[in-house]
Every structure is written in structure tokens, then in C-alpha cells.
C-alpha positions as CSV (number, residue, x, y, z in Angstrom):
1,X,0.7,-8.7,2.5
2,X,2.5,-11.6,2.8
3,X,2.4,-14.5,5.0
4,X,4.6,-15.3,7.5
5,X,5.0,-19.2,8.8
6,X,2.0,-18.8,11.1
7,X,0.2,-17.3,8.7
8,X,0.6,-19.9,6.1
9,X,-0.8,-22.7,8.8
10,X,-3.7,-20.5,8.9
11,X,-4.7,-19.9,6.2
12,X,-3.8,-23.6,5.2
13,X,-6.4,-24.3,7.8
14,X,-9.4,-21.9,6.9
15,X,-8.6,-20.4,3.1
16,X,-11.2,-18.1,3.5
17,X,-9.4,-16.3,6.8
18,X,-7.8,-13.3,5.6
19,X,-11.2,-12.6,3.3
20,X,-12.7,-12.6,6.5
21,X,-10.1,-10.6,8.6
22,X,-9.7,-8.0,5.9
23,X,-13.5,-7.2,6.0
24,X,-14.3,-7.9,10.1
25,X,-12.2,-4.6,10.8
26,X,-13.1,-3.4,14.2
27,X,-12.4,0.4,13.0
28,X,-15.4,2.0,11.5
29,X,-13.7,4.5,9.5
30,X,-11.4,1.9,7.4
31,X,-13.1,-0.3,4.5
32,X,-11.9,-2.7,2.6
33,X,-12.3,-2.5,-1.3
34,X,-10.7,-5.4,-2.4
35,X,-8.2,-8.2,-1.7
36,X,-6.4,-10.5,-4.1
37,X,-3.9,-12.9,-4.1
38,X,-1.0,-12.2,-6.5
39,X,2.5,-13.7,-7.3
40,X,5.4,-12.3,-6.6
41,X,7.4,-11.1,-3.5
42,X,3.9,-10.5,-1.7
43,X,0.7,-13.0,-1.4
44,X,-2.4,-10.1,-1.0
45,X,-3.0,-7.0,-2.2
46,X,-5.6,-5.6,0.2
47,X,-7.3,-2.3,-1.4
48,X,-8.5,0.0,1.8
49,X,-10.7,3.4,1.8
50,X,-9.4,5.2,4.7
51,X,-9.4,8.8,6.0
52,X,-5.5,8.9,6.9
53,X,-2.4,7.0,7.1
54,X,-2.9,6.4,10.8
55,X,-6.0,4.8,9.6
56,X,-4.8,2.6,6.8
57,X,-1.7,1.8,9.6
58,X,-4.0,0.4,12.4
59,X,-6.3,-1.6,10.5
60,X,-2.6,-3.3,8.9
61,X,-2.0,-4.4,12.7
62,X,-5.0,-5.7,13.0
63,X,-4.7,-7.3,9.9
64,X,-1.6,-8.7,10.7
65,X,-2.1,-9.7,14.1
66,X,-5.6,-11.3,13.0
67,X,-4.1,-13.6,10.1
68,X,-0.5,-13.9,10.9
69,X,0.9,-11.3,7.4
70,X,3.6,-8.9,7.0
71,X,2.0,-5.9,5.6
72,X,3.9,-3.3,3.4
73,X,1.4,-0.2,3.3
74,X,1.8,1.9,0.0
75,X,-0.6,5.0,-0.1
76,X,-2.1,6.0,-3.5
77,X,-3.3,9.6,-5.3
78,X,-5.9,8.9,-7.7
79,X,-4.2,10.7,-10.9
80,X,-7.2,13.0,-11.3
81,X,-6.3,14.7,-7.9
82,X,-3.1,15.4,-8.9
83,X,-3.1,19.4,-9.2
84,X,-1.1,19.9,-12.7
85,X,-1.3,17.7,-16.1
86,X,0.9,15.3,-16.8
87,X,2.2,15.5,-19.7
88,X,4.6,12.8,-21.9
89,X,7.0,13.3,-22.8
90,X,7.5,16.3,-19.7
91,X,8.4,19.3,-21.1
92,X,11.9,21.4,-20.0
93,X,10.1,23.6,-17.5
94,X,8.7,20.2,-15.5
95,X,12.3,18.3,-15.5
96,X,14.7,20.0,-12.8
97,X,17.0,22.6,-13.6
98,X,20.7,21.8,-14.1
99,X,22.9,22.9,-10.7
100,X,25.5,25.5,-11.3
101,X,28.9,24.4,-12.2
102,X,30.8,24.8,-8.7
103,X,34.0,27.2,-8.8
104,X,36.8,25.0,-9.1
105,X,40.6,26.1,-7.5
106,X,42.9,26.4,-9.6
């Protein structure tokens, strides 16, 4: 998340705001895990449990209508779900095959 100009004002005015916009979500389904400030290009990091992107996207407009941020949603996969090992460094059959060489006119 990161603030826009209203936002700042805001939160310049209450710090505590977007603590207590990230977990006063109106949607039942959506919880918030975490939040913390960071450097960077962004000012939050909010962590949510949701059932579905749709989820996770309406309580980011709430969010962002609530506290005045600009939210840049990036889903996750726990690496345990993911159905094959990873292995480093990948073996030849898990890097992609080499196209064919096109016919060329001579």
C-alpha cells in the first residue's frame, strides 16, 4: 500500500488509522494477518487470509477508500502447496525445451 496525499494527512492526523482500517473490515470472510510499514516504493504491507481474489480485491477498496492508499494486491502459494519439488539447481527435464530451428530459404 502506499499513501496517496490524502492519505498521508490522515494518517499524519491519527497514526494508528490504517491499523485500524485494516482490521475494521466490513467483509466477514477477509482477515487481516498482519500490517507493517516498510521502505521502499510502498509504505504497508498488509498480510490478508481470504477465500479468493475477489475477496482479497474488495476489502483493498475498502481499504483504500477508508485510509486514502494505493493498493497493489500480490496473491501468494504457500511453497508446501506447490504440487512438484523444487529442486536447485532445476534439472533438464524442468527447464523448457529448446524450439526447433525454423526452415530457413535459401
Amino acid at each position: 500500500m502506499t499513501l496517496t496525499q490524502e492519505g498521508r494527512r490522515l494518517v499524519n492526523d491519527d497514526p494508528e488509522m490504517v491499523l485500524h482500517a485494516a482490521h475494521s473490515s466490513d467483509l466477514p470472510d477477509v482477515h487481516c494477518m498482519g500490517l507493517y510499514a516498510v521502505l521502499g516504493d510502498h509504505d504497508f504491507i498488509t498480510i490478508l487470509e481470504a477465500p479468493d481474489n475477489e475477496a482479497a480485491a474488495r476489502f483493498s477498496l475498502e481499504l483504500g477508500v477508508k485510509v486514502g492508499v494505493e493498493i497493489q494486491t500480490v496473491p501468494a502459494i504457500p511453497v508446501s502447496r506447490l504440487d512438484h519439488k523444487m529442486e536447485w539447481p532445476p534439472t533438464s527435464q524442468d527447464l523448457p525445451s529448446p524450439s526447433e530451428p525454423e526452415d530457413s530459404e535459401t
